[in-house]
C-alpha positions as CSV (number, residue, x, y, z in Angstrom):
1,X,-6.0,-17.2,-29.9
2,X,-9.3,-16.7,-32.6
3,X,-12.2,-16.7,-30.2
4,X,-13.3,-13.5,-31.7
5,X,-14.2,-15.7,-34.9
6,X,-16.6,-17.7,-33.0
7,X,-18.3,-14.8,-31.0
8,X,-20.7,-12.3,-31.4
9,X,-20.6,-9.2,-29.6
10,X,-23.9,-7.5,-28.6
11,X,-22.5,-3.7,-27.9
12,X,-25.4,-1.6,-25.9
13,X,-24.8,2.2,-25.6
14,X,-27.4,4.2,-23.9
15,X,-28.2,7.9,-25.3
16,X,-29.5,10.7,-23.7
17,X,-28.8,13.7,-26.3
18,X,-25.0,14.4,-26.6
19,X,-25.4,13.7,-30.4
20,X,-21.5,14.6,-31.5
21,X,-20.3,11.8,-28.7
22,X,-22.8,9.0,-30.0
23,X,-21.9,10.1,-33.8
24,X,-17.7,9.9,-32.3
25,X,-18.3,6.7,-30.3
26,X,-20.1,4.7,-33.9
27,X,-17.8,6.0,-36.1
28,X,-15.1,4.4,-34.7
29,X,-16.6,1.1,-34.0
30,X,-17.7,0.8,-37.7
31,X,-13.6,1.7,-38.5
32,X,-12.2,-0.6,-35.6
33,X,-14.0,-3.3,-35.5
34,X,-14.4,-6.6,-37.8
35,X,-17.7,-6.9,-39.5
36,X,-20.0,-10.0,-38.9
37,X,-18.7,-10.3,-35.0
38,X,-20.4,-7.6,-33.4
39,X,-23.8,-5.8,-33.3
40,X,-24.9,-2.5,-32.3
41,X,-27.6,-1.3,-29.8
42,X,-28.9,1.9,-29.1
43,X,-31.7,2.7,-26.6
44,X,-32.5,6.3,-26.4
45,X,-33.9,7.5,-23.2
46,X,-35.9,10.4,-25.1
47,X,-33.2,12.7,-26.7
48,X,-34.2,15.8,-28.1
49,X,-31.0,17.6,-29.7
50,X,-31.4,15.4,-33.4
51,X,-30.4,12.3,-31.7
52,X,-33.5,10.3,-32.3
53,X,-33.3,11.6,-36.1
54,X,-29.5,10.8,-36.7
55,X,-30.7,7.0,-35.0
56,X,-33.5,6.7,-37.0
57,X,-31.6,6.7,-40.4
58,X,-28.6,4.2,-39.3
59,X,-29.5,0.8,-41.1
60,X,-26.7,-1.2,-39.0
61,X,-28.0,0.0,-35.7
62,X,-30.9,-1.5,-34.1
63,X,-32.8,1.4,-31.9
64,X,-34.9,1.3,-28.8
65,X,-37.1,4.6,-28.6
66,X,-37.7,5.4,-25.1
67,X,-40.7,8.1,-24.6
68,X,-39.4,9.0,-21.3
69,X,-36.0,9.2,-19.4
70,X,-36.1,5.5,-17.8
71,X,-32.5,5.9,-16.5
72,X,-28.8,3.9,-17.5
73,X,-29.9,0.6,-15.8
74,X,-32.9,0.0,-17.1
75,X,-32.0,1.5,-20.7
76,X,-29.5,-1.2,-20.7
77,X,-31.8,-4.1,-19.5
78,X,-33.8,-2.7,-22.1
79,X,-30.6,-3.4,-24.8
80,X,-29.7,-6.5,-23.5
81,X,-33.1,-8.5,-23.7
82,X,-32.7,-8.2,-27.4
83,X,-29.2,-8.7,-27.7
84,X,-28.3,-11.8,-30.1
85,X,-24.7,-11.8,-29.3
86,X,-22.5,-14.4,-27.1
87,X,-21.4,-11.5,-25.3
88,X,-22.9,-8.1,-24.5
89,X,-21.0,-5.1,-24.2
90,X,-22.0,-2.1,-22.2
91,X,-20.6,0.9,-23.4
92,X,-20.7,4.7,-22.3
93,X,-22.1,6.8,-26.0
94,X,-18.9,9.0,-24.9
95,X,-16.2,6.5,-26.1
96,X,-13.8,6.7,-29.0
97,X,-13.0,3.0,-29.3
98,X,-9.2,2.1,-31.1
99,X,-7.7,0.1,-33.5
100,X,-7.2,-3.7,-32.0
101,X,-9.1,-3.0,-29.2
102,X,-11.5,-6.1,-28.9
103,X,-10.1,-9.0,-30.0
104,X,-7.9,-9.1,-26.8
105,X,-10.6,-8.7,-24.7
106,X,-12.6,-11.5,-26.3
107,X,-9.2,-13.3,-25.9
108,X,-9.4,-12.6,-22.2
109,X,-13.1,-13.5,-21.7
110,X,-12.6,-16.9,-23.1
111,X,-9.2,-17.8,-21.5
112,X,-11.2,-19.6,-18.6
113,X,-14.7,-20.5,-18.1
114,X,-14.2,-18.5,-14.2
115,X,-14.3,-15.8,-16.1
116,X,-17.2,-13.4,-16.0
117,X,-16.1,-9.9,-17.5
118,X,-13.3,-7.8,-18.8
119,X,-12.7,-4.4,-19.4
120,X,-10.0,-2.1,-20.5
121,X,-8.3,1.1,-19.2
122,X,-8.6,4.4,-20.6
123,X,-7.8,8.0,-19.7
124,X,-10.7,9.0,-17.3
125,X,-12.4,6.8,-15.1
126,X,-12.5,6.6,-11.6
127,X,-11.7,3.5,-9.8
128,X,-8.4,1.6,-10.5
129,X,-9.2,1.9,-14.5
130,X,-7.2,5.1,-15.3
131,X,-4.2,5.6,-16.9
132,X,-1.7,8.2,-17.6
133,X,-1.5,9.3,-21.4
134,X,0.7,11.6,-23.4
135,X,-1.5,12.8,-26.0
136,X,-3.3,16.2,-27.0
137,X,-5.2,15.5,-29.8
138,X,-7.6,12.2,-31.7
139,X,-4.5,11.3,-33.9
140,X,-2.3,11.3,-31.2
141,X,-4.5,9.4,-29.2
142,X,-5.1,7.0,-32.2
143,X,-1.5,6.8,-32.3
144,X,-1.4,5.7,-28.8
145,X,-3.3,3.4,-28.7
146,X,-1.8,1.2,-31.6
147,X,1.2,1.0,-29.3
148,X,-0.7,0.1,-26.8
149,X,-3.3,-2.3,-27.9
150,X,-2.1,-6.0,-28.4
151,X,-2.5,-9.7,-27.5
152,X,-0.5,-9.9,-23.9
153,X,-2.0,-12.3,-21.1
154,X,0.9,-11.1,-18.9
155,X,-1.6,-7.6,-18.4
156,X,-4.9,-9.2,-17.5
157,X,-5.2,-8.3,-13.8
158,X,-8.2,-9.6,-11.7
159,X,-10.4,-7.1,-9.9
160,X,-13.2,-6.7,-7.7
161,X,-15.1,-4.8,-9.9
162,X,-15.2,-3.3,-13.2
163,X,-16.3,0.2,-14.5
164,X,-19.2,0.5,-16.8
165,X,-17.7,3.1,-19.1
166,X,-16.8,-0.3,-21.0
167,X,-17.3,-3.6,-20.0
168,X,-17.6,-6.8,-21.7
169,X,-20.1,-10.0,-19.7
170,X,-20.8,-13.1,-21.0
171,X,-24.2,-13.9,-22.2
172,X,-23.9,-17.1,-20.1
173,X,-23.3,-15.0,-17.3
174,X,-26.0,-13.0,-17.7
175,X,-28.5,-15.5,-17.8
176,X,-27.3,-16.9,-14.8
177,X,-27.7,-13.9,-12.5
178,X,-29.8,-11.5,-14.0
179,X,-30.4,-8.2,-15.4
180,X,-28.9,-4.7,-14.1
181,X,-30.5,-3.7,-10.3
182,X,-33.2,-0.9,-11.0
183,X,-32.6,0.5,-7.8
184,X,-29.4,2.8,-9.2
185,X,-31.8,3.9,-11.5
186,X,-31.1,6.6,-13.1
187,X,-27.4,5.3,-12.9
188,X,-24.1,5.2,-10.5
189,X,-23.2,1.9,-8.6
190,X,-25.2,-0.4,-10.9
191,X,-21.7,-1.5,-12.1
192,X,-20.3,-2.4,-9.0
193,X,-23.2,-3.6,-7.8
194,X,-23.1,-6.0,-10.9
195,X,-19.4,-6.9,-10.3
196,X,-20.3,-8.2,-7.0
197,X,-23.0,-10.4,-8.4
198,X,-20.5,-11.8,-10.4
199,X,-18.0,-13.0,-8.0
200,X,-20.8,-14.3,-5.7
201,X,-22.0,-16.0,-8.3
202,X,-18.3,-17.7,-8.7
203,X,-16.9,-15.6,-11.9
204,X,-13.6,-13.8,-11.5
205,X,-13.2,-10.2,-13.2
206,X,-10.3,-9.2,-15.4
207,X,-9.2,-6.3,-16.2
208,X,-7.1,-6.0,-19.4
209,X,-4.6,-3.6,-19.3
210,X,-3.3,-4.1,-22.8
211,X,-6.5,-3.1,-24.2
212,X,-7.0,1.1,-24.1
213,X,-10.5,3.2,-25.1
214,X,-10.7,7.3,-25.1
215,X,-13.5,8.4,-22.7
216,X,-14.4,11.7,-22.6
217,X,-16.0,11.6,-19.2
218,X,-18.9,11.7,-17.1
219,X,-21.0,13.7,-20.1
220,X,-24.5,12.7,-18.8
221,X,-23.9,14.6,-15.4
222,X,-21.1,17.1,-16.3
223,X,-23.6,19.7,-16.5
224,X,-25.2,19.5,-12.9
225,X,-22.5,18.0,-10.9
226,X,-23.8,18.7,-7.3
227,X,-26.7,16.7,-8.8
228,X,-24.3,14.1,-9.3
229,X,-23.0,14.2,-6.3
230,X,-26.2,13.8,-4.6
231,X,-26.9,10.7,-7.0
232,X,-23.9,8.9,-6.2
233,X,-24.2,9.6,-2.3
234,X,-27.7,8.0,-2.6
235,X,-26.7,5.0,-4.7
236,X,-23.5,4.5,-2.3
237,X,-26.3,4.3,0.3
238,X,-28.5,1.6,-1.3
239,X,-25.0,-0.4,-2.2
240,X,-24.5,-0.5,1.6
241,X,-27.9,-1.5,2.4
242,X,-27.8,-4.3,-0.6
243,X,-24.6,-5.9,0.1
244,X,-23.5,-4.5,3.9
245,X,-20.2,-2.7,2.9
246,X,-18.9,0.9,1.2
247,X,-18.3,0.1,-2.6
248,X,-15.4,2.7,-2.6
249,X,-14.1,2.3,0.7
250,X,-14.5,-1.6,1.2
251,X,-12.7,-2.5,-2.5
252,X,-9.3,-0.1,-2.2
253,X,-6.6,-1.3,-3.4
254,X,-3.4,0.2,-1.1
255,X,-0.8,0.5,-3.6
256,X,1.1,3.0,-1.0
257,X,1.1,-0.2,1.0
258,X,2.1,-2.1,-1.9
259,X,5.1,0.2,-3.1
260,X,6.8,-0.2,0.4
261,X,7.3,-3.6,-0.2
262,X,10.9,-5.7,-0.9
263,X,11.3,-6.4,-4.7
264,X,10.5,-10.0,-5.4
265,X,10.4,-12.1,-9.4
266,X,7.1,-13.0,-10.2
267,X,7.6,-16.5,-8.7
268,X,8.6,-15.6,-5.7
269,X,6.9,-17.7,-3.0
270,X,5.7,-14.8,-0.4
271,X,3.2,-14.8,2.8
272,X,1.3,-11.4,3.1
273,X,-1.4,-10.7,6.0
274,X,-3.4,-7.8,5.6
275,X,-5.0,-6.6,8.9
276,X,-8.5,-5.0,7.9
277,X,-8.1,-6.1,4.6
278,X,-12.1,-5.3,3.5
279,X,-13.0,-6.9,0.3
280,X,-9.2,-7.7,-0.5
281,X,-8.7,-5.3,-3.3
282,X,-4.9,-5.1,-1.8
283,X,-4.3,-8.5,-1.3
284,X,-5.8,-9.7,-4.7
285,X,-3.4,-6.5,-6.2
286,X,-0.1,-8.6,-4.3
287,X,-1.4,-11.6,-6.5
288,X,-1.3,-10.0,-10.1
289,X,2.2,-9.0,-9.0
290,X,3.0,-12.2,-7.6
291,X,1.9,-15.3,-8.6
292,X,2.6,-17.8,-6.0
293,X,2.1,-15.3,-2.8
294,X,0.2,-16.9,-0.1
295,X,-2.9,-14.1,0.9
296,X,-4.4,-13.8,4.2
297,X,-6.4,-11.3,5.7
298,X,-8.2,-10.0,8.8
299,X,-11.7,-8.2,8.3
300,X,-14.2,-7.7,11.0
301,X,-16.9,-6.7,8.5
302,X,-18.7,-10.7,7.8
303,X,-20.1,-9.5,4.3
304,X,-16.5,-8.0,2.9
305,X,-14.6,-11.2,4.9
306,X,-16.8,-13.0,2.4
307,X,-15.9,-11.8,-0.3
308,X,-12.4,-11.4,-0.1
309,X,-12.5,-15.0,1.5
310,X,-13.1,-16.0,-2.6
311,X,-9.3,-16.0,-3.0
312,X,-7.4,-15.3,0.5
313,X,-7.3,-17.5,3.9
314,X,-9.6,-14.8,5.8
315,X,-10.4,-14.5,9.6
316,X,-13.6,-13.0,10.6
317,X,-12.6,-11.3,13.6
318,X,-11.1,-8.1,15.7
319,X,-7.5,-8.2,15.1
320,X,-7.2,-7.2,19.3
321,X,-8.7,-10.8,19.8
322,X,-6.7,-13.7,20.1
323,X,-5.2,-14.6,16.5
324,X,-4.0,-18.5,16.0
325,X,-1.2,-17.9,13.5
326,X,2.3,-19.9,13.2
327,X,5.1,-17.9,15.2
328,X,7.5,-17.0,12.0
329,X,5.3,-17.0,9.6
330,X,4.4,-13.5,7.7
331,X,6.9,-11.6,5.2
332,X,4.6,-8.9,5.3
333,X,1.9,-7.4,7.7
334,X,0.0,-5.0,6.5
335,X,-1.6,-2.1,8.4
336,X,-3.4,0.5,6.2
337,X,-5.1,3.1,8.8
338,X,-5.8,0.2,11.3
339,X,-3.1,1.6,14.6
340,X,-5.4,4.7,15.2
341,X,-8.4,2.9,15.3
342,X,-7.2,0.6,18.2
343,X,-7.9,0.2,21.8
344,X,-5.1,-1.3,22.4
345,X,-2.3,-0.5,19.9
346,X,0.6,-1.8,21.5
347,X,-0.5,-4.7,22.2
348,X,-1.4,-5.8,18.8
349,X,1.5,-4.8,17.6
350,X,2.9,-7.1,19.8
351,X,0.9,-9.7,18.9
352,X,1.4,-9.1,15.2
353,X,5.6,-9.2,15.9
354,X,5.2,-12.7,16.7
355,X,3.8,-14.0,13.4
356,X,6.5,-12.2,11.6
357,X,9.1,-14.0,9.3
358,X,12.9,-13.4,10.9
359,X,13.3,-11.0,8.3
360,X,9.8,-10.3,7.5
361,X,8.5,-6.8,7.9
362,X,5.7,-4.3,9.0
363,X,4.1,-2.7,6.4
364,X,1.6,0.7,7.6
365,X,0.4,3.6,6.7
366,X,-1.1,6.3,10.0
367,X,-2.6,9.6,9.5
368,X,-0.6,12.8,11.0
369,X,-2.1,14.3,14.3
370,X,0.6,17.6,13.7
371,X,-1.1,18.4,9.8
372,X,-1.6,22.2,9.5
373,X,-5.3,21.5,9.7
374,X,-5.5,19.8,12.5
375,X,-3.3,22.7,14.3
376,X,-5.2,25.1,12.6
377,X,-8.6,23.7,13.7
378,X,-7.3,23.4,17.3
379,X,-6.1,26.4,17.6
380,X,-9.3,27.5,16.6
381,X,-10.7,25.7,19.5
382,X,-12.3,22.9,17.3
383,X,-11.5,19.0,17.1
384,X,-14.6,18.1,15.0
385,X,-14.6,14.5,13.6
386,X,-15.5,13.7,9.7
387,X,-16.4,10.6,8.4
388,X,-13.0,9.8,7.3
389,X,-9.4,11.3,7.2
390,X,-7.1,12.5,10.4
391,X,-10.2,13.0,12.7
392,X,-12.5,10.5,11.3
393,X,-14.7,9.2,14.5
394,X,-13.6,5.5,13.9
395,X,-9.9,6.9,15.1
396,X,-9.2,5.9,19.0
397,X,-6.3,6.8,18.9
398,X,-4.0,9.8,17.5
399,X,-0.2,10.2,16.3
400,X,2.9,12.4,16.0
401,X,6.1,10.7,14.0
402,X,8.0,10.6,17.5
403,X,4.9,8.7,19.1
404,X,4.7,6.4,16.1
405,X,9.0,5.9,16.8
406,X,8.1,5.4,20.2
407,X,5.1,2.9,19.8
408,X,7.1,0.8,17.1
409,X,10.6,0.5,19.2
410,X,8.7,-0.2,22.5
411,X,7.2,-3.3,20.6
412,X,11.0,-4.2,20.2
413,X,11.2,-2.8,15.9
414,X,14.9,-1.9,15.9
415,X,15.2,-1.1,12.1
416,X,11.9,1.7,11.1
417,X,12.2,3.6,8.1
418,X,8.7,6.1,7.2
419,X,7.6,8.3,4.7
420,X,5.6,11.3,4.0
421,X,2.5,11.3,2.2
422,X,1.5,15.0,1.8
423,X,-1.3,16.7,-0.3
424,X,-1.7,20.1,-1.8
425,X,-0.9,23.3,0.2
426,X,-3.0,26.3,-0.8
427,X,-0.9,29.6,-0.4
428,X,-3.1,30.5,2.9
429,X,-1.6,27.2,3.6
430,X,1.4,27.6,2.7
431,X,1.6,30.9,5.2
432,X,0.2,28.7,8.3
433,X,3.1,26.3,7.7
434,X,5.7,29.1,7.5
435,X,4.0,30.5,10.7
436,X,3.9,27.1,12.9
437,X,7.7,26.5,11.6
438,X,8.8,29.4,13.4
439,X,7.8,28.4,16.4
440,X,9.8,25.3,16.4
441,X,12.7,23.9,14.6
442,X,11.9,24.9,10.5
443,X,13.7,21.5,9.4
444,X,11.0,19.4,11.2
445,X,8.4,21.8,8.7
446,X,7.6,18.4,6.8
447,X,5.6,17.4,10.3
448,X,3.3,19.8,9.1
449,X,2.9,19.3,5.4
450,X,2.7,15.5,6.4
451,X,-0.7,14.1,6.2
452,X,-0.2,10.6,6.3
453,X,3.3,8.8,7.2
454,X,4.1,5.2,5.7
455,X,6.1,2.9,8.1
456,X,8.5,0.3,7.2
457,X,9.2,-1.9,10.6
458,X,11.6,-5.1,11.0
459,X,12.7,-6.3,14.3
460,X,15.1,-9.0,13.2
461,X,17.6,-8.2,10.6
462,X,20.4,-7.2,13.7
463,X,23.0,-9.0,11.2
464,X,22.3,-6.2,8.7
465,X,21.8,-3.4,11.0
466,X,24.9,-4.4,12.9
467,X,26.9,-4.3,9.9
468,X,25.5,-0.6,9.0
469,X,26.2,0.8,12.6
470,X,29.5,-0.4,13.0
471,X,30.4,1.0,9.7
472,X,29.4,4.5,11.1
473,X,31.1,4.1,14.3
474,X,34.2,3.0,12.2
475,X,33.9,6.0,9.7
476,X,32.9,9.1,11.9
477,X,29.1,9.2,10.5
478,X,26.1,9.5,13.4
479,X,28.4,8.0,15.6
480,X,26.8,8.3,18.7
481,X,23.5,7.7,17.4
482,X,24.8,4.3,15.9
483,X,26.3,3.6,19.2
484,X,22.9,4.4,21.1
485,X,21.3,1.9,18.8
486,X,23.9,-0.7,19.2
487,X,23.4,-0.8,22.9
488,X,19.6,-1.1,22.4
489,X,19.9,-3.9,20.0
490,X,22.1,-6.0,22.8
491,X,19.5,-4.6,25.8
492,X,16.7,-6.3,23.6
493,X,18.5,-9.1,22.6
494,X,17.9,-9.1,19.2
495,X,22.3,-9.4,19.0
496,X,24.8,-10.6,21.8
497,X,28.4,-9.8,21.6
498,X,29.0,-12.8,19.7
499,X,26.8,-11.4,16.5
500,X,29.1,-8.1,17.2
501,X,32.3,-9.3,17.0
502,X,31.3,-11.7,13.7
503,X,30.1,-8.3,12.2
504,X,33.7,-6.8,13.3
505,X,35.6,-8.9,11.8
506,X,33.3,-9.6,8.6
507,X,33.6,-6.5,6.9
508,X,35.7,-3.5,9.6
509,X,39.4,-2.4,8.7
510,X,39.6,-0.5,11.9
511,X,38.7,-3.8,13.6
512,X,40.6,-3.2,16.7
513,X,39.5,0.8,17.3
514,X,36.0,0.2,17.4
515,X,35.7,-2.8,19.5
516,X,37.3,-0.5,22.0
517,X,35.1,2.2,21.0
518,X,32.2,-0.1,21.7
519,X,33.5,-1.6,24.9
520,X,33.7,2.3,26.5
521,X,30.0,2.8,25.2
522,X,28.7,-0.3,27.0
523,X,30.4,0.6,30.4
524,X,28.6,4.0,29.9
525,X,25.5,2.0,29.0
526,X,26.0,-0.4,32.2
527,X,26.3,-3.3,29.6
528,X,29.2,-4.7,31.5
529,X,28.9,-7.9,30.7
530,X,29.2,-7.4,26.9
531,X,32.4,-5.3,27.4
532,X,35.0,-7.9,28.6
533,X,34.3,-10.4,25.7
534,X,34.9,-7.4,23.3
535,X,38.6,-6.4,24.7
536,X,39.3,-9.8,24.7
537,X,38.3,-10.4,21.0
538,X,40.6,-7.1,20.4
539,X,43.8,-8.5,22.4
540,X,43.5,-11.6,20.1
541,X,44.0,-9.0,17.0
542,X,47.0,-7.3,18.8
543,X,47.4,-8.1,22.7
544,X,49.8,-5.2,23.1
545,X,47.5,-2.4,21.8
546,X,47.5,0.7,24.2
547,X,43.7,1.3,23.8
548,X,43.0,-2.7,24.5
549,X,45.1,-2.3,27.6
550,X,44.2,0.9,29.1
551,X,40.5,0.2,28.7
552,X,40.9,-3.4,30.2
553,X,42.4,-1.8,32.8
554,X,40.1,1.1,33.5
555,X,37.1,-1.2,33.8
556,X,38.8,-3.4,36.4
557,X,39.8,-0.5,38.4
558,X,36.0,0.7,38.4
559,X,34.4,-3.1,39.6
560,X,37.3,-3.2,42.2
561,X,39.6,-5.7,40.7
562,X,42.6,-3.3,41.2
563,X,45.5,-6.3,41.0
564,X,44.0,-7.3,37.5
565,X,43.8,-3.8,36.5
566,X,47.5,-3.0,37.5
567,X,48.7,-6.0,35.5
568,X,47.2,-4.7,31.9
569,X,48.1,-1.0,32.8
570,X,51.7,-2.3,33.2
571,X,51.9,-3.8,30.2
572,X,51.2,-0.5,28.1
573,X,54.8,0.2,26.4
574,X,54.7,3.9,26.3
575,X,52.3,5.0,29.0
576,X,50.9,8.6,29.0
577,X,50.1,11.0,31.5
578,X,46.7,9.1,32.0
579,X,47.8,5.7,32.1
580,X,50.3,6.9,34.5
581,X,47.7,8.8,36.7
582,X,45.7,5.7,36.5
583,X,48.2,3.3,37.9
584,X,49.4,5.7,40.7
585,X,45.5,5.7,41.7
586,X,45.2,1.7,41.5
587,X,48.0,1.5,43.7
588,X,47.2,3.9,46.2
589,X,43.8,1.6,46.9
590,X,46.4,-1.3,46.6
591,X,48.1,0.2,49.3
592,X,45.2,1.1,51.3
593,X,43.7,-1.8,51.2
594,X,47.1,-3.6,52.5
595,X,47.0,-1.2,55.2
596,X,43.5,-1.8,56.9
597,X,44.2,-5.7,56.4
């Protein structure tokens, strides 16, 4: 593809002192970047470390002088109501742009008129635009990059919204919804605010992750950062107020979520529901991965169900309200941070388990009531709610792992599988966890280090559980456990004794040993009508087995049936002391019985 031939790209850069960045950040645009299709523009918000000098004796820059500060937004309204080019660029003065890096972000603009913006990834940015790199020095990086920079569609992701470090709009665009918001003036948000305008206005956002700039950071607030921090909490405000929803919070993209999902090709046709979905940012994430998955989400929030309702099937409601979806129907369900904030857990669960595929599967993520700072605060005699995390006052509800085991299997999930999402221990920390381990069993010392467990629940795959249990029962390995959850499976009905004796003889040497082995468990479970289907199965195999017989016999004796029960014990060959106790017990009843009559 040639668009860059037939485009002109207006690059504005904002400058507020920091001379050795904006000299960095030129240089390699002049060396990277083919003559005739760009132009460069530099407004200076009032510099006074030889900034305004340096700019003043550039012939192939054309400079704004700003007399006072006027902030990032309006410097780069400033920029772009002189711009010439098709496209307009805004770029951070703290970027070392690399070989190749524009035409295949041109190339990514034009490949549809949806398209609004692009931008690339780099090595410092928050947001979803970060990536991890190997260099330590500006030829290694250079070196880098040429690897890394080339013409590949199959990296173009789409996004909510793009970072402002680098970021490439039509002119078109532009002129259709207007100039940076003043507002985030003197900067922070204005880019997100402007990715939202985008997609309201109908434009999709890519992000071109075969395209990769150095950024040195956040240079125009590294040197007061609590000032920063202020700035941002303020501008996070005013995006709330503008458009009803957290920027950060609302546009998350779960990849924890995401990584406990099956392996699928690109093609694969898939069904994923995402239960308090927000903006999307996860669901349109499982669409760059997969092509042809089918998106659908629940959000309570109207103005994020709006947005997110751009390229999902998105209900506007509570998820503990009535939900109209098809029985079978889901692969996936997700629920990032949504069981703790529930009236009613169970019974959405239950709800949700009805949607759900025959082999589909529950996809969450709830934080850990047993973290060492929850204990530590308690202990302390506090249980003070935040705005987010373990205690954040939207949580109803609060969880161990064995409440979480007992919530899912209640619901009727046979087959949960979790994980420990943990963060940093400090060595004060470190000592608490050693000191709470040693009050209870030190192998469950994870429970504490644990600050976030991710849950993988199916409740209909009994075919390959079955299969997985019997093979432990058969080999030795967390036999009675396996046997426990056998028993469950045929108490729910998720399996009957038909399902169990197809798995038997599917893929079990010891065929005959553990359908025994399985019919003693069920009389101890008071399964007895699962038990004589079993033994029969296992007289087919070998009708004079001592096992078969004995235990035929045994449960006959116990419901009474002592005639019956004589008959198998008498066919045992070579009887032991038991069998032999046995029958002289089954006839003394005989005999009593005859004797009242």
């Amino acid at each position: 593809m040639v668009v860059e031939k037939f485009t002109k790209t207006s690059i504005v850069i904002l400058t507020y002192n920091k001379l050795e960045y904006t000299q960095a950040c030129i240089e390699s645009i002049r060396k990277f970047t083919q003559r005739g299709n760009f132009e460069i523009i530099i407004v200076d918000n009032n510099s006074t470390d030889g900034t305004r000098e340096w700019l003043a004796e550039q012939t192939d820059i054309l400079t704004i002088f700003n007399s006072e500060n006027v902030g990032f937004p309006k410097g780069c309204n400033q920029g772009i109501e002189v711009a010439s080019g098709d496209n307009i660029m805004l770029l951070n003065n703290d970027i070392i742009v690399t070989e190749n890096w524009l035409p295949p972000m041109i190339e990514a603009l034009y490949s549809s008129d949806k398209i609004g913006a692009v931008g690339p990834v780099t090595n410092s940015a928050y947001g979803y635009q970060e990536i991890p790199v190997s260099y330590n020095n500006l030829d290694e990086m250079l070196q880098f990059a040429r690897n890394h920079n080339r013409h590949d569609s199959r990296q173009w992701e789409r996004r909510l919204k793009l970072i402002g470090f680098c970021m490439i709009i039509k002119k078109d665009a532009i002129d259709r919804i207007g100039l940076l918001d003043e507002i985030f003036s003197p900067g922070m948000c204005e880019d997100s605010d402007y990715s939202f305008r985008l997609l309201e206005a109908g434009y999709e956002l890519l992000l071109c992750k075969n395209v990769f700039i150095h950024h040195f950071g956040n240079t125009s607030f590294g040197e007061m950062p609590e000032g920063a921090k202020n700035l941002l909490a303020s501008n996070r405000q005013k995006f709330l107020t503008k458009w009803g929803f957290h920027t950060a919070t609302s546009t998350e993209i779960r990849h924890e979520l995401i990584a406990l999902m099956d392996k699928h090709l690109i093609n694969d046709p898939i069904r994923v529901l995402d239960v308090g979905c927000a903006c999307g940012g996860t669901l349109l994430e499982v669409s760059n991965r997969y092509k042809n998955a089918e998106l659908y989400g629940i959000e309570k929030n109207c103005y994020a169900a709006a947005v997110a309702a751009r390229f999902a099937k998105i209900e506007n409601t509570d998820v503990e309200e009535e939900l109209e979806y098809p029985s079978d129907f889901f692969d996936y369900i997700f629920l990032g941070n949504i069981l703790e904030q529930l009236r009613e857990p169970e019974t959405v669960l239950r709800r949700l388990k009805r949607f759900l595929k025959q082999d589909g599967k529950v996809l969450a993520v709830i934080p850990n009531a047993m973290h060492h700072t929850v204990l530590r605060g308690l202990i302390n005699g506090r249980w003070t709610y935040t705005e987010s995390g373990i205690l954040s006052k939207h949580n109803l509800r609060f969880f161990t792992l064995e409440e979480l085991m007992k919530l899912f299997g209640a619901v009727g999930f046979n087959n949960i599988k979790y994980g420990s999402i943990t963060t940093s221990l400090s060595e004060t920390d470190k000592r608490w966890v050693e000191q709470l381990s040693a009050l209870v069993d030190s192998q469950n010392d994870y429970q504490f280090k644990t600050y976030q467990y991710t849950l993988v629940a199916s409740h209909t795959q009994p075919n390959c559980i079955i299969d997985e249990l019997l093979v432990n029962v058969e080999q030795g390995k967390t036999k009675e456990t396996s046997l426990k959850e056998i028993a469950n499976l045929v108490r729910q009905g998720l399996i009957d004794t038909e399902g169990i004796i197809k798995a038997v003889n599917r893929g079990l040497k010891q065929k005959q040993y553990v359908l025994n082995v399985l019919a003693n468990n069920f009389f101890a479970e008071s399964l007895f009508e699962s038990i004589i289907p079993l033994l029969n199965e296992s007289l087919l195999i070998n009708p004079e087995d001592t096992d078969t017989l004995f235990n035929y016999g045994f449960i006959l004796y116990k419901i009474g049936a002592y005639e019956k029960a004589l008959g198998f014990l008498e066919l045992i060959k070579m009887k032991d002391a038991e069998t032999i106790g046995l029958i002289i017990n089954i006839t003394r009843e005989i005999n009593s019985y005859h004797n009242q009559s």
